[in-house]
C-alpha beads as a LAMMPS data file, in Angstrom:
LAMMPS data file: protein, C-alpha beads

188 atoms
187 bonds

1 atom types
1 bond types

-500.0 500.0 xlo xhi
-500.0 500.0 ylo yhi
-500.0 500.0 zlo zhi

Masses

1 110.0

Atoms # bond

1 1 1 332.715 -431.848 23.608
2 1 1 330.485 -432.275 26.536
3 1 1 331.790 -428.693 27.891
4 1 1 331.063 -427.490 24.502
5 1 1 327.567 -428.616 24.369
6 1 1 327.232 -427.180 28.449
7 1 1 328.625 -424.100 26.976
8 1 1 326.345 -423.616 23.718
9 1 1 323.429 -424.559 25.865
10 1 1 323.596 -421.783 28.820
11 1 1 324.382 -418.859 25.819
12 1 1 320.854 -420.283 24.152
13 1 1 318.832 -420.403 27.889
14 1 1 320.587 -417.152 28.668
15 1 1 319.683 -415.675 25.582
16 1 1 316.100 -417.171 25.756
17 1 1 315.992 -415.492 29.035
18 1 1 317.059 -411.970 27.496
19 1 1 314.816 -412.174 24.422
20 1 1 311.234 -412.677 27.199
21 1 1 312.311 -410.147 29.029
22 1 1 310.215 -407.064 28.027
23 1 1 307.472 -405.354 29.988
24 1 1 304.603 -407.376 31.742
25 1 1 301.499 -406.551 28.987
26 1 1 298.618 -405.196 30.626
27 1 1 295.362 -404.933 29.256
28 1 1 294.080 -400.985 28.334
29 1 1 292.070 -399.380 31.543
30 1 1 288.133 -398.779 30.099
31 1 1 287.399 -395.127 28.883
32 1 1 284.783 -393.194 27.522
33 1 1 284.257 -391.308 24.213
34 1 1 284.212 -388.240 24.935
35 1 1 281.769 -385.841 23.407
36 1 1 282.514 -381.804 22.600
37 1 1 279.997 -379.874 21.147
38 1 1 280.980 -375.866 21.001
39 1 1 279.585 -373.140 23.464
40 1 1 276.115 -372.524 21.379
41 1 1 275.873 -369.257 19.623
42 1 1 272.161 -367.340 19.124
43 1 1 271.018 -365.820 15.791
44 1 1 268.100 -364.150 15.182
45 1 1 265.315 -365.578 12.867
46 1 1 263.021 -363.802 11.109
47 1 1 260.796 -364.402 8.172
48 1 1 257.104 -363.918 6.644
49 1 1 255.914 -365.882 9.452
50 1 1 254.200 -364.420 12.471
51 1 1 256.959 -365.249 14.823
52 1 1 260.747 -364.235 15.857
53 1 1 263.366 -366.572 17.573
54 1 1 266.683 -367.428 18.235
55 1 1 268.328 -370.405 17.089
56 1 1 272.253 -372.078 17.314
57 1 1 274.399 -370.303 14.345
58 1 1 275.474 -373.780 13.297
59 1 1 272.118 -375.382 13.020
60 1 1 270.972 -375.294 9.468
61 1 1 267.106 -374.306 8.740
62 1 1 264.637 -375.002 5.950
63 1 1 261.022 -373.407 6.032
64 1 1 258.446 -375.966 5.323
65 1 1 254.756 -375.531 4.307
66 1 1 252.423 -373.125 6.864
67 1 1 255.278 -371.773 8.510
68 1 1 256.711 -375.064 9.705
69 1 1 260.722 -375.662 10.043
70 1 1 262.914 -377.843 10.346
71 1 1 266.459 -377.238 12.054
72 1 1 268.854 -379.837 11.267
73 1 1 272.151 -379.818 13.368
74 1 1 274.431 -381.997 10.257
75 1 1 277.389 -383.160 12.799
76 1 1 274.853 -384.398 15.687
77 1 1 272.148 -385.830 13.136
78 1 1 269.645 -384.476 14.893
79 1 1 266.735 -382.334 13.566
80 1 1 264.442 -380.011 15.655
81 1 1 260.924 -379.994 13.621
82 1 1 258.732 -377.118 14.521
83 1 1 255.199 -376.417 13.428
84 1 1 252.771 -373.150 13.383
85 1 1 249.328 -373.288 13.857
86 1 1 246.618 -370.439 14.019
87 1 1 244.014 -370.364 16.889
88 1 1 240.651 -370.170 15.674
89 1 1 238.740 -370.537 18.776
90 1 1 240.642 -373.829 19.149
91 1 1 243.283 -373.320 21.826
92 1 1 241.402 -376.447 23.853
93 1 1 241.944 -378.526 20.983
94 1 1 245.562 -377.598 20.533
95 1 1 246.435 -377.954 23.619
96 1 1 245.240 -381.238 24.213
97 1 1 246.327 -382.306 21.121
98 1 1 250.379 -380.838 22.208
99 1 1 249.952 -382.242 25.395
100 1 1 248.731 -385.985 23.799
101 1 1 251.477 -386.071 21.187
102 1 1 253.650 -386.094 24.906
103 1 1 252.192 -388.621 27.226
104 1 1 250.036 -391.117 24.532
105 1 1 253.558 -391.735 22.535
106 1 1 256.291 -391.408 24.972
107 1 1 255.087 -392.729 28.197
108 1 1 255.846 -396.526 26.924
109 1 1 259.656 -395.961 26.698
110 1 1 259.909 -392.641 29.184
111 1 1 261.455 -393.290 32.204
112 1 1 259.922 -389.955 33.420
113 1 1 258.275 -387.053 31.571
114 1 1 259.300 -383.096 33.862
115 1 1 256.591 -380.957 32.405
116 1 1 258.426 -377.068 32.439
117 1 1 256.004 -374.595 32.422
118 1 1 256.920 -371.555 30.797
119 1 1 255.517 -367.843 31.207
120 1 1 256.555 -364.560 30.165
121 1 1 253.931 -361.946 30.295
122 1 1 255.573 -359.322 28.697
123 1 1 256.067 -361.015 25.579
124 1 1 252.872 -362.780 25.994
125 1 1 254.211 -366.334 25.958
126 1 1 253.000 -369.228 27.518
127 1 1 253.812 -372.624 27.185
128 1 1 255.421 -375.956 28.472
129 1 1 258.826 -377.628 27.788
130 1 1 258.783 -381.604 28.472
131 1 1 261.843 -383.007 29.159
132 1 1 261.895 -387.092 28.972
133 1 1 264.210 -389.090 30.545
134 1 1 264.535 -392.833 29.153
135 1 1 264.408 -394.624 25.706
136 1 1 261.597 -392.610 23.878
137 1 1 261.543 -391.222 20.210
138 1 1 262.338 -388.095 21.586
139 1 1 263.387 -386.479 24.718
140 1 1 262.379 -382.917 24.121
141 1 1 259.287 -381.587 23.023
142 1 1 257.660 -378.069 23.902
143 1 1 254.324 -375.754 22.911
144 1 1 254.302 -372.240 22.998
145 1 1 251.110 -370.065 22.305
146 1 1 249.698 -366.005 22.869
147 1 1 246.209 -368.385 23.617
148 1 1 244.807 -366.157 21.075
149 1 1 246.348 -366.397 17.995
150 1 1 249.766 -368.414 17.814
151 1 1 250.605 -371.820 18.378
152 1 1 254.603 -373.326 18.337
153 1 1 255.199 -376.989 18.704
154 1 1 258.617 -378.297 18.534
155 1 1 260.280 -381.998 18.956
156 1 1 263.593 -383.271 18.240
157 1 1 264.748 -386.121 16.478
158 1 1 267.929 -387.866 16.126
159 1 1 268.510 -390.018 13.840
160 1 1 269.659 -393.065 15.513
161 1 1 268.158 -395.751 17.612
162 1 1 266.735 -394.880 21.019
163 1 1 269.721 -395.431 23.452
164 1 1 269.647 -393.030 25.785
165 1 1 273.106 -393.217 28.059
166 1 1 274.388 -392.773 23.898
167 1 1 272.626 -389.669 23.221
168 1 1 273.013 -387.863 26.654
169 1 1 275.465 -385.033 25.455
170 1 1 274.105 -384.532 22.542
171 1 1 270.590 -384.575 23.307
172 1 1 271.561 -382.643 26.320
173 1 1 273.037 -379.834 23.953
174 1 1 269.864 -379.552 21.458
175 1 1 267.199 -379.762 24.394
176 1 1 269.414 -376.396 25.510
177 1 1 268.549 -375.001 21.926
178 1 1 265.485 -376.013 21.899
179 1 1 264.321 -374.827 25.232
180 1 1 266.444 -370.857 24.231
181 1 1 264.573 -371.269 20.788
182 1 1 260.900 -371.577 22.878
183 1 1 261.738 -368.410 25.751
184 1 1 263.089 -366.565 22.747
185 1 1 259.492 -366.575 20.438
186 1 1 258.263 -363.335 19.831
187 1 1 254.944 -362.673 18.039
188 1 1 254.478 -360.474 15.012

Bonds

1 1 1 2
2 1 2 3
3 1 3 4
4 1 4 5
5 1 5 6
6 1 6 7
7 1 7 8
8 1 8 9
9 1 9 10
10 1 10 11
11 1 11 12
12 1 12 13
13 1 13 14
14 1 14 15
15 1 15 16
16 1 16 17
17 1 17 18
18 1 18 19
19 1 19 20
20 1 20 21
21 1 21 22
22 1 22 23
23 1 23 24
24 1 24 25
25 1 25 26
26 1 26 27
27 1 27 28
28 1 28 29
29 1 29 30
30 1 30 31
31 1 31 32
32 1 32 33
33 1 33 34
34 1 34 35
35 1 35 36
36 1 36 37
37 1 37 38
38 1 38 39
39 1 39 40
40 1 40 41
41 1 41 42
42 1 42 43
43 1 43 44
44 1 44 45
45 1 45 46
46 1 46 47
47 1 47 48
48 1 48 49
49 1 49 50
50 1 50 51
51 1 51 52
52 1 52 53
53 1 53 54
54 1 54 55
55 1 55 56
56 1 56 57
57 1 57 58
58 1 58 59
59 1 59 60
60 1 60 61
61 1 61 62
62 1 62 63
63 1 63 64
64 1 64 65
65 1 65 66
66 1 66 67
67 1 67 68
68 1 68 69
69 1 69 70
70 1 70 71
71 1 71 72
72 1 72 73
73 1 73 74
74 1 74 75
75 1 75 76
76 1 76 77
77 1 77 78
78 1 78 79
79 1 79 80
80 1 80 81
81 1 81 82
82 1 82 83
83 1 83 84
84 1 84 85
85 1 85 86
86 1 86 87
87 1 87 88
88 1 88 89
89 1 89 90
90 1 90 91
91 1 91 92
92 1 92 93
93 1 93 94
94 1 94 95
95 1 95 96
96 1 96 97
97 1 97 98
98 1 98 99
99 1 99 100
100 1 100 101
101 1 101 102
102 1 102 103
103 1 103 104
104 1 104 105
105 1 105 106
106 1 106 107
107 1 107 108
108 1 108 109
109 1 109 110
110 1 110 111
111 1 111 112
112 1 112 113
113 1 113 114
114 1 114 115
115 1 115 116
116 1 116 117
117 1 117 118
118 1 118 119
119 1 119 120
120 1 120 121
121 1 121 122
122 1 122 123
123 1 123 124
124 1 124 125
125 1 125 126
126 1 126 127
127 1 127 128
128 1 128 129
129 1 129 130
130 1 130 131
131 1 131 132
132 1 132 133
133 1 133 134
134 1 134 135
135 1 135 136
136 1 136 137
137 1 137 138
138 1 138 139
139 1 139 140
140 1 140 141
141 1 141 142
142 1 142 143
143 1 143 144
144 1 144 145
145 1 145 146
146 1 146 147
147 1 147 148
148 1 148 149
149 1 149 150
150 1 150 151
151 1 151 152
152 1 152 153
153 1 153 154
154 1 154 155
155 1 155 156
156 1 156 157
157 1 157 158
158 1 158 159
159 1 159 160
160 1 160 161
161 1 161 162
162 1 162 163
163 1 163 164
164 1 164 165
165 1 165 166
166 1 166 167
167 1 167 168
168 1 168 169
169 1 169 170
170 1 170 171
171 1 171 172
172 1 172 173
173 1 173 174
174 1 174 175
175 1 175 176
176 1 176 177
177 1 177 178
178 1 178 179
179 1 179 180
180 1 180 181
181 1 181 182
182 1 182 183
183 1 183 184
184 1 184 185
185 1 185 186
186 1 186 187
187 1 187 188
């Protein structure tokens, strides 16, 4: 009996044994989502309105009131809002007013604000494109103006909290728009 009992025991430890033996677990190595927007596409726009441009074929736009528009881009939730304004002897105003918008609400979550100036003579364009680096509403803004009668403003929303390690690609892929929508104005 007691070689029967030996016996029964070392086929239930040796079968124990078998049973645990599977592959050490390890835990899953980090990773990052990762992000892929497709290579953007440029359309022509064209309305009433007293200025041309190209925008991203999958961006969706809706004319507002005095030639404003919005450009929504559906699978990044972000909209691009862009406003028209006529100088009357004004340009001063609008300018400063552009450049305030910029500095008096970004500069307390900016990390940094690059100012891009923007010329092209032979479309008689001028403009800057700022670019801001941190936390802030939103990271790309822009004016564009003749100085005589047209003035563009653009910003870009998302519609998400400020985080911006989050946003990087895609804010990184609508600034691109953005910034091909402002060197592509043309004035009627």
């Amino acid at each position: 009996m007691v070689k029967i009992f030996k016996y029964s025991c070392g086929l239930l430890i040796s079968g124990v044994l078998l049973m645990s033996c599977k592959e050490e677990v390890l835990p899953k190595p980090p990773s990052q989502l990762r992000l892929n927007y497709p290579v953007a596409e440029y359309d022509a726009f064209e309305n009433h309105c007293p200025f041309i441009f190209e925008m991203n074929s999958e961006a969706v736009i809706k004319e507002d009131k005095d030639c404003g528009f919005t450009i929504t881009y559906p699978k990044m939730k972000a909209t691009i809002y862009l406003t028209y304004k006529t100088v009357n002897n004004d340009i001063d105003f609008l300018l400063r007013d552009a450049q305030n918008l910029t500095y008096k609400m970004h500069t307390i979550k900016a990390d940094e604000i690059i100012e891009l100036p923007y010329f092209n003579k032979v479309k008689k364009v001028y403009g800057t494109f700022y670019d801001v680096t941190g936390n802030a509403a939103t990271n790309s803004l822009f004016y564009a103006t003749d100085s005589v009668k047209h003035f563009v403003t653009g910003s870009v929303y998302f519609y998400a909290k400020p985080n911006y390690d989050s946003l990087l690609p895609a804010e990184s892929y609508v600034k691109n728009d953005m910034q091909h929508l402002m060197e592509t104005i043309k004035w009627k």
